[in-house]
CHARMM-style PDB file with segment names, atoms N, HN, CA, C and O in Angstrom:
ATOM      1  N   UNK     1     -31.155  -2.137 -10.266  1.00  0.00      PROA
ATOM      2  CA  UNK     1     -29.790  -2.269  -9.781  1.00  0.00      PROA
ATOM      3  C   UNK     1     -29.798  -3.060  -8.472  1.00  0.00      PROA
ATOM      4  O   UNK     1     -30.875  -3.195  -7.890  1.00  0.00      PROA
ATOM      5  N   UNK     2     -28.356  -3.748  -7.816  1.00  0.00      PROA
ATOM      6  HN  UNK     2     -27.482  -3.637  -8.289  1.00  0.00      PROA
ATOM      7  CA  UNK     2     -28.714  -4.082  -7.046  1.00  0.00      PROA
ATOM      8  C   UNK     2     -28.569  -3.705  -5.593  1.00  0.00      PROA
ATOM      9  O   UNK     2     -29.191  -2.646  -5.509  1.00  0.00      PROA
ATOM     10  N   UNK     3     -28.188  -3.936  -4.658  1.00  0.00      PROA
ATOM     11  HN  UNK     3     -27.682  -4.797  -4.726  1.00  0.00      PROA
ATOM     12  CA  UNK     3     -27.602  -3.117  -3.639  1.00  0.00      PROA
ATOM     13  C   UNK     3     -26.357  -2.631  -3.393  1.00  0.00      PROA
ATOM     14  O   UNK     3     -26.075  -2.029  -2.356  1.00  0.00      PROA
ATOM     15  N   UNK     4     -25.530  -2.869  -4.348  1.00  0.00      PROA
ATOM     16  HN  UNK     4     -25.759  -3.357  -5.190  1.00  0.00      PROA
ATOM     17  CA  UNK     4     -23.837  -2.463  -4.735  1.00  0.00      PROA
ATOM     18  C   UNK     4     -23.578  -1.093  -4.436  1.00  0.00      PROA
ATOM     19  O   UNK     4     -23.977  -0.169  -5.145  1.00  0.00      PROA
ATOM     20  N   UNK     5     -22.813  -0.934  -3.236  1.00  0.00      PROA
ATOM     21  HN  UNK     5     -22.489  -1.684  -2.660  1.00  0.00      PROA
ATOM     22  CA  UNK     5     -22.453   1.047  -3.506  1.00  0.00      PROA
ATOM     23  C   UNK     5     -21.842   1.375  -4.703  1.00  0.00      PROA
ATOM     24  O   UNK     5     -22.048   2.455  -5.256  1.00  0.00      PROA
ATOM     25  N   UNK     6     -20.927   0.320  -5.249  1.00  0.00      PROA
ATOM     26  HN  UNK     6     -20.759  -0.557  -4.800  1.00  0.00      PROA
ATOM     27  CA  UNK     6     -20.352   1.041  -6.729  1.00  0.00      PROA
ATOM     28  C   UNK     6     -19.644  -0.289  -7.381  1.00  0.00      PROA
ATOM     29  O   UNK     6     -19.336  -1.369  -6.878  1.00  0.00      PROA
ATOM     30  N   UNK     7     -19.478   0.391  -9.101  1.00  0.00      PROA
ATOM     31  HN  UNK     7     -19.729   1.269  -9.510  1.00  0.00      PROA
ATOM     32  CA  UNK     7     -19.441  -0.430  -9.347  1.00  0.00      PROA
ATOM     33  C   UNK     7     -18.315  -0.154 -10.259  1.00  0.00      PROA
ATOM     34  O   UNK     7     -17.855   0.949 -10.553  1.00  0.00      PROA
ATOM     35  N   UNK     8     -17.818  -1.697 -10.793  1.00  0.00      PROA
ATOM     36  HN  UNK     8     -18.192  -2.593 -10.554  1.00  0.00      PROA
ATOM     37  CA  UNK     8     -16.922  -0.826 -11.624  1.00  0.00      PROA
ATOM     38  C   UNK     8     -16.831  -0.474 -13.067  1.00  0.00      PROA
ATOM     39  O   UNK     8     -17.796  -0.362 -13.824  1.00  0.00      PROA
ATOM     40  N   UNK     9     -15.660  -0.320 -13.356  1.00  0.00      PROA
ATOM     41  HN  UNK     9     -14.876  -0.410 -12.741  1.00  0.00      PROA
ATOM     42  CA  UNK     9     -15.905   0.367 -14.870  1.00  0.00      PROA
ATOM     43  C   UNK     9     -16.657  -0.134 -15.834  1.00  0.00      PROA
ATOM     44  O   UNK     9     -17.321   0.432 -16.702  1.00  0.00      PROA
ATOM     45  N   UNK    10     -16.459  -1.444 -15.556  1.00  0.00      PROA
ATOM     46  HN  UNK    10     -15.919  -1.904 -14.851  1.00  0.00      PROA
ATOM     47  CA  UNK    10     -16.851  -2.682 -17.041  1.00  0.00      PROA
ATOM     48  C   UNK    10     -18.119  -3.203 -16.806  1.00  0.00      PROA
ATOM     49  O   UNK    10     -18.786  -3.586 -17.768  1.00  0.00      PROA
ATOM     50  N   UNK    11     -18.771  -3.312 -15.103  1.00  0.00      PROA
ATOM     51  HN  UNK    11     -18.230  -3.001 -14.322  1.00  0.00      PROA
ATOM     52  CA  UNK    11     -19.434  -3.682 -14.754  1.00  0.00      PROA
ATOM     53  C   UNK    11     -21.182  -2.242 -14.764  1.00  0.00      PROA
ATOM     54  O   UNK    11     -22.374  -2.484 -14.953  1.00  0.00      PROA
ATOM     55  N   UNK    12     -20.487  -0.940 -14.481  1.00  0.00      PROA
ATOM     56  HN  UNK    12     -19.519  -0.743 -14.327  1.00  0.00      PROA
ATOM     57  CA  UNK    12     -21.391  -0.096 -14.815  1.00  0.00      PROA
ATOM     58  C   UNK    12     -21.593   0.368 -16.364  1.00  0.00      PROA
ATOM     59  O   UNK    12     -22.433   1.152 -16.805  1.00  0.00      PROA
ATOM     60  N   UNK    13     -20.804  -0.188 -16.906  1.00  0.00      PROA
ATOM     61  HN  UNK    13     -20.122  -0.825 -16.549  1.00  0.00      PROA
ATOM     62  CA  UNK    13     -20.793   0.096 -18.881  1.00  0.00      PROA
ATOM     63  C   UNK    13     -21.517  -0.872 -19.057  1.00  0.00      PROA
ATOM     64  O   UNK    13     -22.200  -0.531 -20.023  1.00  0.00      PROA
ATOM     65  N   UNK    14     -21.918  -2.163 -18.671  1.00  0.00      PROA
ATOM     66  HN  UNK    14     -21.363  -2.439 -17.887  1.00  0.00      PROA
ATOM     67  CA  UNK    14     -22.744  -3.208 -18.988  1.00  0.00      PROA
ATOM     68  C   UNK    14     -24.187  -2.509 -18.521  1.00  0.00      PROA
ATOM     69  O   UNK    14     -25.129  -2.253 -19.271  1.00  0.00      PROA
ATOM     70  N   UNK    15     -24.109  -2.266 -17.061  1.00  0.00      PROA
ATOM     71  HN  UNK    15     -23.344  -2.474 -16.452  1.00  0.00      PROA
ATOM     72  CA  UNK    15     -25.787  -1.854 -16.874  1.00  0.00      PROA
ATOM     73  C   UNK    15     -26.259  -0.639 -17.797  1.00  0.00      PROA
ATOM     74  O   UNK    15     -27.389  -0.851 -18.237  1.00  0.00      PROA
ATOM     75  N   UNK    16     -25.980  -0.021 -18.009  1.00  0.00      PROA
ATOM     76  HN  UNK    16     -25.062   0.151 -17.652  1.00  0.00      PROA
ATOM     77  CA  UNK    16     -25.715   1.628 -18.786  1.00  0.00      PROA
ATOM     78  C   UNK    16     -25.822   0.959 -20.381  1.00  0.00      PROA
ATOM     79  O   UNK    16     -26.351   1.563 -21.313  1.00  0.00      PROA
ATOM     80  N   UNK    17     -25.235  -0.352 -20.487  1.00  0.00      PROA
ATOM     81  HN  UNK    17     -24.805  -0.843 -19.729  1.00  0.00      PROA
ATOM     82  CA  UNK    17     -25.492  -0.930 -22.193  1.00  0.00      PROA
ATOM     83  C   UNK    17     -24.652   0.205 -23.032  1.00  0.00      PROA
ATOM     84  O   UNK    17     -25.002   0.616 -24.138  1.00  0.00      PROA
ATOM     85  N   UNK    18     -23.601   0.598 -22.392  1.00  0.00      PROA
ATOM     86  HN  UNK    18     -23.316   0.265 -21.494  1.00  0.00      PROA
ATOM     87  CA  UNK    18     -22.261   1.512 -23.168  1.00  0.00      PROA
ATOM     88  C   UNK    18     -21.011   0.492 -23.197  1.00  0.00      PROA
ATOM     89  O   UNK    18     -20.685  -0.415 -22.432  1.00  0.00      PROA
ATOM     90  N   UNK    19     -20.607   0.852 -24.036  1.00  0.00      PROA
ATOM     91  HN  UNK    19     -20.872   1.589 -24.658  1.00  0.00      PROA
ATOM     92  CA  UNK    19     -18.699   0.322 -24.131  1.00  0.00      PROA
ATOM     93  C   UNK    19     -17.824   0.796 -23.000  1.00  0.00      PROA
ATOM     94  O   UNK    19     -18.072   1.785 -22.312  1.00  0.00      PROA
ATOM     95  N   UNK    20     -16.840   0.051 -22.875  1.00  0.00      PROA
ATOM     96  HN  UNK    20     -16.638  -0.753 -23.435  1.00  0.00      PROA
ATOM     97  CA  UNK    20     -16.225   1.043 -21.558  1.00  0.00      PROA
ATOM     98  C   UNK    20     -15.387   1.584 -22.230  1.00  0.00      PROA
ATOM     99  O   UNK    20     -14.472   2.040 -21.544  1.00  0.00      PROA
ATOM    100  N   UNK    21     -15.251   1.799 -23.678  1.00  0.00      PROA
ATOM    101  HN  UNK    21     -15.994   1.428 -24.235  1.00  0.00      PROA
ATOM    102  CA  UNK    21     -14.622   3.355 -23.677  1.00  0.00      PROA
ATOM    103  C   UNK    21     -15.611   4.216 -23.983  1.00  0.00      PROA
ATOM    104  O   UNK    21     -15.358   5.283 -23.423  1.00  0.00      PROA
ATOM    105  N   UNK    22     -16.486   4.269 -24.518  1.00  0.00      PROA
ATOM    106  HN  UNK    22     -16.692   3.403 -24.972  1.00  0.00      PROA
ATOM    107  CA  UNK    22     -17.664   5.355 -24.227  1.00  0.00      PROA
ATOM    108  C   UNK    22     -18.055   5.723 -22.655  1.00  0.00      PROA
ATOM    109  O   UNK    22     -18.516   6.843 -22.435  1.00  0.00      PROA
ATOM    110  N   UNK    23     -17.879   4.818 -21.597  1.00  0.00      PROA
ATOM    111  HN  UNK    23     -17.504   3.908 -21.775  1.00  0.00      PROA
ATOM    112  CA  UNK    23     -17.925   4.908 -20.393  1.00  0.00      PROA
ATOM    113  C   UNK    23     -16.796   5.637 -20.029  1.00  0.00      PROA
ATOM    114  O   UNK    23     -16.945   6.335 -19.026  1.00  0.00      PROA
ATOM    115  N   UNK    24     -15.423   5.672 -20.717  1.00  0.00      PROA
ATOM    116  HN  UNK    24     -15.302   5.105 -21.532  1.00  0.00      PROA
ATOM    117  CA  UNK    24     -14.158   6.346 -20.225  1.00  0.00      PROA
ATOM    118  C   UNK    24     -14.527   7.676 -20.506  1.00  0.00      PROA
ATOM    119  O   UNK    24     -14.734   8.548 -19.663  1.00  0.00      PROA
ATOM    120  N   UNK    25     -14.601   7.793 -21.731  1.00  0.00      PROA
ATOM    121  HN  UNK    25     -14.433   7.085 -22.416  1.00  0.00      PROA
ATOM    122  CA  UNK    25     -15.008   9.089 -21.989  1.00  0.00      PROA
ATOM    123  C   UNK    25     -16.094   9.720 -21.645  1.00  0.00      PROA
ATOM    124  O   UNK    25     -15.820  10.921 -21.651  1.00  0.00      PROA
ATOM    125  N   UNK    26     -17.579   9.493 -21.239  1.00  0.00      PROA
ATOM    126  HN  UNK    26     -17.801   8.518 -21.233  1.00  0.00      PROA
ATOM    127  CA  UNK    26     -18.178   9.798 -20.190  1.00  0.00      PROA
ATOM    128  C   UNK    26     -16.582  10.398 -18.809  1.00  0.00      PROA
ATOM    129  O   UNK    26     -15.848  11.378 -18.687  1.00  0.00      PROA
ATOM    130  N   UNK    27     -16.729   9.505 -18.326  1.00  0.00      PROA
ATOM    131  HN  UNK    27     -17.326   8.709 -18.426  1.00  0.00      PROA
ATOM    132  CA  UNK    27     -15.354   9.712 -17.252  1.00  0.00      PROA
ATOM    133  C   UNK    27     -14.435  11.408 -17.412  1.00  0.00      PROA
ATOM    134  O   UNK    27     -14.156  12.407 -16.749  1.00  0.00      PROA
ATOM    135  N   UNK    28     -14.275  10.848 -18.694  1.00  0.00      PROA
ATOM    136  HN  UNK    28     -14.502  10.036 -19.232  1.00  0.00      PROA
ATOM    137  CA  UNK    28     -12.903  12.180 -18.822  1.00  0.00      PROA
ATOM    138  C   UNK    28     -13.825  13.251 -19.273  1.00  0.00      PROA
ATOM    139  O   UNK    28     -13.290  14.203 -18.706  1.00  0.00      PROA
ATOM    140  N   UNK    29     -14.708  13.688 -19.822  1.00  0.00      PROA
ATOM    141  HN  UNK    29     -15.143  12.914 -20.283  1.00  0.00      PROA
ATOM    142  CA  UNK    29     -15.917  14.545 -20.249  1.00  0.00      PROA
ATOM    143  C   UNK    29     -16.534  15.033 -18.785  1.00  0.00      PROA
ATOM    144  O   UNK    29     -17.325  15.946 -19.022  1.00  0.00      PROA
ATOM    145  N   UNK    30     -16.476  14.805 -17.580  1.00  0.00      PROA
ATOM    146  HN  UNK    30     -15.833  14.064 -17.388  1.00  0.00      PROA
ATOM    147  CA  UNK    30     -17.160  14.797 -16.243  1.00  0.00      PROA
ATOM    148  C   UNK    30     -18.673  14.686 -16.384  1.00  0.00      PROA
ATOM    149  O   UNK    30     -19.295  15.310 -15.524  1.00  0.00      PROA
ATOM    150  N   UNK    31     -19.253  14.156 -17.106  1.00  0.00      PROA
ATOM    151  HN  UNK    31     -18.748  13.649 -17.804  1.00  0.00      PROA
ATOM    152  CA  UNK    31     -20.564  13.209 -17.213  1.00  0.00      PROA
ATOM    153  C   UNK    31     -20.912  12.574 -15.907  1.00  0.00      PROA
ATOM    154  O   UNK    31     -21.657  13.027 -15.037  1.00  0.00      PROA
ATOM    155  N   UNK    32     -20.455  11.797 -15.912  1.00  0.00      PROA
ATOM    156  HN  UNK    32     -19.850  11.429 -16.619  1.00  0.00      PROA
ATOM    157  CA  UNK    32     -20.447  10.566 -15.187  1.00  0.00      PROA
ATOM    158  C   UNK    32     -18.957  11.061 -14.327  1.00  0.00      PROA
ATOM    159  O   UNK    32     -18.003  11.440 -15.007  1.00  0.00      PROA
ATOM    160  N   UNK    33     -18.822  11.013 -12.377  1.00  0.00      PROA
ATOM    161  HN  UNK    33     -19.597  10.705 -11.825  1.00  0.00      PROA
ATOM    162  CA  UNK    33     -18.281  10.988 -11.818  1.00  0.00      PROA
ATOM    163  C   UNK    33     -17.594   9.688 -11.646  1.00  0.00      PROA
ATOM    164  O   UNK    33     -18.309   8.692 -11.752  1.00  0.00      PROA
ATOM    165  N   UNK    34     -16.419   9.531 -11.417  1.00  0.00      PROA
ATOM    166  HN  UNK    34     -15.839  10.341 -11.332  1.00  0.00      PROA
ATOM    167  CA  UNK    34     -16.017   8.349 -10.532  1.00  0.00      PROA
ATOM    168  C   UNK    34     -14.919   8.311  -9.272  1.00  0.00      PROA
ATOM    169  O   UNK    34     -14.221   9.303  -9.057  1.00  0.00      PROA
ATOM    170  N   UNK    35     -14.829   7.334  -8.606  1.00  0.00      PROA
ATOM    171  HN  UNK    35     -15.396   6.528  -8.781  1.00  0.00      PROA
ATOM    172  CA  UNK    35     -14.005   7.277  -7.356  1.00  0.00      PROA
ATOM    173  C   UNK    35     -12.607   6.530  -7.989  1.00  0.00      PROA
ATOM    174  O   UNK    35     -12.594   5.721  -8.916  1.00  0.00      PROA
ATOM    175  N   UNK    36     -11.554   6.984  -7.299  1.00  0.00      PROA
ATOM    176  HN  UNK    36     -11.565   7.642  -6.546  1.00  0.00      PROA
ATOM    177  CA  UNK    36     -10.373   5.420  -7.472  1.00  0.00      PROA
ATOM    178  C   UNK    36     -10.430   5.448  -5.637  1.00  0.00      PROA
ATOM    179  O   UNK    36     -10.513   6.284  -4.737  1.00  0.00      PROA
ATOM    180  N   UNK    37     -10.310   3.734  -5.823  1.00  0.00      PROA
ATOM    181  HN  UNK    37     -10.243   3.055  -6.554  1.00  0.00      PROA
ATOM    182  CA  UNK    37      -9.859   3.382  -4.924  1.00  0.00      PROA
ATOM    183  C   UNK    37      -8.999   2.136  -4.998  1.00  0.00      PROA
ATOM    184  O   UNK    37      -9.380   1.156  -5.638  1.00  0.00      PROA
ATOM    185  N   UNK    38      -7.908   2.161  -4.387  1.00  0.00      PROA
ATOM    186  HN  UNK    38      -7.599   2.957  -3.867  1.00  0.00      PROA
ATOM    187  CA  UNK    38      -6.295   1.772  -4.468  1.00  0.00      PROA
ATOM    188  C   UNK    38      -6.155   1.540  -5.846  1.00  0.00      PROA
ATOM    189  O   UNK    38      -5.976   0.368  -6.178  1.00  0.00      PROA
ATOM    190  N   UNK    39      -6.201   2.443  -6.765  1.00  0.00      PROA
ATOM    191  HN  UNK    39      -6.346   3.395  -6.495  1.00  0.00      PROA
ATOM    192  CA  UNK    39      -5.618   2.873  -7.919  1.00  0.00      PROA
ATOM    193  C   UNK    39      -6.627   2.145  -9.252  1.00  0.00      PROA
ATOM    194  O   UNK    39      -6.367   2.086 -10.454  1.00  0.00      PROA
ATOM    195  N   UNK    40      -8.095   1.543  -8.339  1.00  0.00      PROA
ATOM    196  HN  UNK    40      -8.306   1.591  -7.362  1.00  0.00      PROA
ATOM    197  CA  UNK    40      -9.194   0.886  -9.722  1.00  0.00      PROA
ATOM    198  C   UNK    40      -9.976   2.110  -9.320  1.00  0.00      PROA
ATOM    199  O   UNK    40      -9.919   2.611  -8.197  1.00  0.00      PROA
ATOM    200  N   UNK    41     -10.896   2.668 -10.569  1.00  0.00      PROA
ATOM    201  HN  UNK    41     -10.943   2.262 -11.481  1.00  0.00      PROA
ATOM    202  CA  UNK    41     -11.769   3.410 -10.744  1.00  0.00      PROA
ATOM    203  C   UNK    41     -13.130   2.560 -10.813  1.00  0.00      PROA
ATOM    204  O   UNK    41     -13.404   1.566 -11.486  1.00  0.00      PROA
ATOM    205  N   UNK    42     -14.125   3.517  -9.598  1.00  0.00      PROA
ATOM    206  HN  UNK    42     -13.903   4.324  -9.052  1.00  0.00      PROA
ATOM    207  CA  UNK    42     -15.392   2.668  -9.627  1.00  0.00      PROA
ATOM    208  C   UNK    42     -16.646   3.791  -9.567  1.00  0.00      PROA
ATOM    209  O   UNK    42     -16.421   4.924  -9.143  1.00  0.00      PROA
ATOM    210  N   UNK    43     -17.562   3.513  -9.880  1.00  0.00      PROA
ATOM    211  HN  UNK    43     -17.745   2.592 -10.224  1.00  0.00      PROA
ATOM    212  CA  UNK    43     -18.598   4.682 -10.060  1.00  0.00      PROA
ATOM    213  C   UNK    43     -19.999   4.145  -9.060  1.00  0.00      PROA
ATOM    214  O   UNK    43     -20.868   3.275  -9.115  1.00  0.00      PROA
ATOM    215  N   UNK    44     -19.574   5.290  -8.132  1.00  0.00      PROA
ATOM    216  HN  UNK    44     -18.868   5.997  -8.088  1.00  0.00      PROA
ATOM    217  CA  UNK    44     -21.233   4.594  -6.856  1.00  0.00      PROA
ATOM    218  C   UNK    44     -22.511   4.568  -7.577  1.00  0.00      PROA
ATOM    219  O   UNK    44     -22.814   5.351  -8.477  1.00  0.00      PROA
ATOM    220  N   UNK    45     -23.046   3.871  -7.244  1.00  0.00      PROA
ATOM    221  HN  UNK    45     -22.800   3.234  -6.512  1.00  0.00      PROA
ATOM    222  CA  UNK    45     -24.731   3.715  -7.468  1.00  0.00      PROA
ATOM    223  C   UNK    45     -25.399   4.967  -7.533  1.00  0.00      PROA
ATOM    224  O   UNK    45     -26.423   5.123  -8.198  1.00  0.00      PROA
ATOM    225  N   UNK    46     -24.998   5.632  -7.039  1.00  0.00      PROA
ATOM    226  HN  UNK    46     -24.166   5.505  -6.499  1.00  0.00      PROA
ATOM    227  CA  UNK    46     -26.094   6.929  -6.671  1.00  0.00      PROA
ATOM    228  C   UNK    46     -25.990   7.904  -7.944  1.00  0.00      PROA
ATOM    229  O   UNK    46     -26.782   8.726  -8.406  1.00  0.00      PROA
ATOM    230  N   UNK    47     -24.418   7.403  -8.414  1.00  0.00      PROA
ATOM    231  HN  UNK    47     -23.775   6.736  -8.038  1.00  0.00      PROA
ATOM    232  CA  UNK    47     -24.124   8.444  -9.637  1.00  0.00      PROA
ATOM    233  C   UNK    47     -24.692   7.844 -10.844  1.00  0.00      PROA
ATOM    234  O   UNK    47     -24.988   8.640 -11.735  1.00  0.00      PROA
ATOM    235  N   UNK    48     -24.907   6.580 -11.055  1.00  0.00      PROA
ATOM    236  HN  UNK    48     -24.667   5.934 -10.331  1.00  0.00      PROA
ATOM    237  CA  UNK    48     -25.180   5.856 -12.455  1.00  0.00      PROA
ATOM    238  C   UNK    48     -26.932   6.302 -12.307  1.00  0.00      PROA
ATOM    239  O   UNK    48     -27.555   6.351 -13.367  1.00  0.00      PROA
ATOM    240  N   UNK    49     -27.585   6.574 -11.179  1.00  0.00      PROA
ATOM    241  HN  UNK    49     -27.078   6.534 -10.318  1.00  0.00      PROA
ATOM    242  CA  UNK    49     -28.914   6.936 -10.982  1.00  0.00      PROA
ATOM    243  C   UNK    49     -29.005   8.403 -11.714  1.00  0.00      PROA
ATOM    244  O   UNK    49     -29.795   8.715 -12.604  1.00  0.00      PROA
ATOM    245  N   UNK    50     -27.719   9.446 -10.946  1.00  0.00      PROA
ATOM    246  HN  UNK    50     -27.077   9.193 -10.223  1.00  0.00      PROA
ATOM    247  CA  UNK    50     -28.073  10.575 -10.994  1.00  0.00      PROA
ATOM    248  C   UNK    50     -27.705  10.916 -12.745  1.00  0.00      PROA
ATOM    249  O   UNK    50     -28.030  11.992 -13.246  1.00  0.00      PROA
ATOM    250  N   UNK    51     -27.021   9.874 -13.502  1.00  0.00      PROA
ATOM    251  HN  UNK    51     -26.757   9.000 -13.095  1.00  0.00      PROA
ATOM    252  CA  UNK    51     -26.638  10.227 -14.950  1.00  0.00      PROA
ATOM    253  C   UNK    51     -27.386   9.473 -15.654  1.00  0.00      PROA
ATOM    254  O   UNK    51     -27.350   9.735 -16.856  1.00  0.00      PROA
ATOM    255  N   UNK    52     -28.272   8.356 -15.248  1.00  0.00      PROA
ATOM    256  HN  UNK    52     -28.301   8.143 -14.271  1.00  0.00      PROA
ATOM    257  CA  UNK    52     -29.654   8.137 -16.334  1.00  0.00      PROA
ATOM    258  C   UNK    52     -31.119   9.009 -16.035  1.00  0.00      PROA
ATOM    259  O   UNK    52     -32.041   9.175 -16.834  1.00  0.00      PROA
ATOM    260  N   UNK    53     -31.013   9.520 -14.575  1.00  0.00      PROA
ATOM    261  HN  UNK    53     -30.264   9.385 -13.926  1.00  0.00      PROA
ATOM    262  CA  UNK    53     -32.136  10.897 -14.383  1.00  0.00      PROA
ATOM    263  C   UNK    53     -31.685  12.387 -15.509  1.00  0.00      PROA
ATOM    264  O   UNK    53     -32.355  13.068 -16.285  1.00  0.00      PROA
ATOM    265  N   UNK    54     -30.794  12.396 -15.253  1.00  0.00      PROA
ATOM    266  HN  UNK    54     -30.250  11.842 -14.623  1.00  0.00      PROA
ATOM    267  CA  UNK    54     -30.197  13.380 -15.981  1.00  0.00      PROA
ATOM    268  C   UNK    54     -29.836  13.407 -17.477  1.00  0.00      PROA
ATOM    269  O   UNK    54     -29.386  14.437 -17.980  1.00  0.00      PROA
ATOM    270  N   UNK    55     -30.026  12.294 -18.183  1.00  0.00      PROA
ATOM    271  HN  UNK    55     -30.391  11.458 -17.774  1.00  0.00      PROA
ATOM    272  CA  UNK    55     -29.504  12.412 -19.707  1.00  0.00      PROA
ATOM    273  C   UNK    55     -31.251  12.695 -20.475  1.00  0.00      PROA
ATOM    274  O   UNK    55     -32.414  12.479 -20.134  1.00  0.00      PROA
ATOM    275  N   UNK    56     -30.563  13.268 -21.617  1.00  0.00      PROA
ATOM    276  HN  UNK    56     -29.618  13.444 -21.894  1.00  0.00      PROA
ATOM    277  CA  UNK    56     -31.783  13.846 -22.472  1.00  0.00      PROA
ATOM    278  C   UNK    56     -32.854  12.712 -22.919  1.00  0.00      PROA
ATOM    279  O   UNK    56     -32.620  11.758 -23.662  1.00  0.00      PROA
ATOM    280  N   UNK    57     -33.766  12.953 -22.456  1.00  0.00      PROA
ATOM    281  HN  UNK    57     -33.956  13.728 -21.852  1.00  0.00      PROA
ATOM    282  CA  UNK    57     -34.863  11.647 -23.685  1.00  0.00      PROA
ATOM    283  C   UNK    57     -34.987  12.303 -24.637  1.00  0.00      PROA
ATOM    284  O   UNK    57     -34.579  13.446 -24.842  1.00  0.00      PROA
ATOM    285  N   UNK    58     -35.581  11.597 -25.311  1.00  0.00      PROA
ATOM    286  HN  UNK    58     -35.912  10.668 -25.145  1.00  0.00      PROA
ATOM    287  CA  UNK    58     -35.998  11.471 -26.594  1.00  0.00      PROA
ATOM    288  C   UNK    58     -37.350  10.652 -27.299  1.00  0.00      PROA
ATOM    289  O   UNK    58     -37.831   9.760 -26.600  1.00  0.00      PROA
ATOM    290  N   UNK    59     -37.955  10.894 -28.576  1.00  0.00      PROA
ATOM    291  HN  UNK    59     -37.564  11.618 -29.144  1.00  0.00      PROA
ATOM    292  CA  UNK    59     -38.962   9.845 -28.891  1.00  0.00      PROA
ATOM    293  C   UNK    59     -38.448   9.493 -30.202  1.00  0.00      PROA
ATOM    294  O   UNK    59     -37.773  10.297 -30.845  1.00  0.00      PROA
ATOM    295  N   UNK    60     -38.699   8.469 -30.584  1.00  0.00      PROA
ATOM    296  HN  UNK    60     -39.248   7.815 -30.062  1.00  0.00      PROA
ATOM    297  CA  UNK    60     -38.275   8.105 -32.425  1.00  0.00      PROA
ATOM    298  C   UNK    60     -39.693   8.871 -33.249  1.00  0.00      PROA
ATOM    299  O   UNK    60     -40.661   9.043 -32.508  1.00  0.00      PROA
ATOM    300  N   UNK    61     -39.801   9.182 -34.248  1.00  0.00      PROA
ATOM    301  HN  UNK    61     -39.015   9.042 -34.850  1.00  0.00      PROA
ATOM    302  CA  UNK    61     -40.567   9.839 -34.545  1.00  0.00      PROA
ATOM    303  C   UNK    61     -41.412   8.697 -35.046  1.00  0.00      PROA
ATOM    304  O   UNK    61     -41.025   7.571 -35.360  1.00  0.00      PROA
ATOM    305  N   UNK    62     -42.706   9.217 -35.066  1.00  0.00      PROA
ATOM    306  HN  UNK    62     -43.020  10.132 -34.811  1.00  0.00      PROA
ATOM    307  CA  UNK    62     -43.845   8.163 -35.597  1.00  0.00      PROA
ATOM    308  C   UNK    62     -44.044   7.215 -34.930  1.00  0.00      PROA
ATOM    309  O   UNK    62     -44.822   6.339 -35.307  1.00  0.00      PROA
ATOM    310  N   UNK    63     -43.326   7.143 -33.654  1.00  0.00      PROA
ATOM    311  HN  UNK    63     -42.694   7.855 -33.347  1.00  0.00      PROA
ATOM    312  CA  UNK    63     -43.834   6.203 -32.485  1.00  0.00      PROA
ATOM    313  C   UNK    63     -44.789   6.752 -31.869  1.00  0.00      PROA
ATOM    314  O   UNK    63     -44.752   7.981 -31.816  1.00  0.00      PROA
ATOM    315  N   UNK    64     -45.870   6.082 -31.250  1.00  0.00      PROA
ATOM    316  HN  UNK    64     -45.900   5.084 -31.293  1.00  0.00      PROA
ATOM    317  CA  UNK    64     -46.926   6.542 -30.228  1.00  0.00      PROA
ATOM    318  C   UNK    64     -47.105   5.796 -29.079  1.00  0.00      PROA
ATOM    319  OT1 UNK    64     -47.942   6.140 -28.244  1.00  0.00      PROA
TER     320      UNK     64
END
C-alpha cells in the first residue's frame, strides 16, 4: 500500500480485488469500518490492514 491515510470506496475495492458492492456490503455488515467525510465514505489504511490480518485463510486442497 502506499502512504494514503484512506482511501476510497472504489479505490480500496480495487486493492482488496472486491467489487464495490461487495465492498458496500462489507460496509453495511461492519466488516470493514469506514469514515464519511463531507458526505464521501473513505476507509483508512490501518483498517484495510486490520481486515486482510483478520479474514479467514484458507488452502485449496491438494496444493503443497
Amino acid at each position: 500500500m502506499t502512504d494514503r491515510l484512506a482511501y476510497s470506496v472504489e479505490d480500496a475495492a480495487h486493492l482488496l480485488s472486491l467489487s464495490r458492492s461487495q465492498l458496500y456490503a462489507f460496509l453495511k455488515d461492519g466488516l470493514i469500518v469506514g469514515k464519511k467525510l463531507g458526505g464521501r465514505t473513505v476507509i483508512p489504511r490501518d483498517e484495510l490492514e486490520r481486515f486482510l490480518v483478520e479474514a479467514p485463510s484458507y488452502t485449496l486442497a491438494g496444493d503443497a
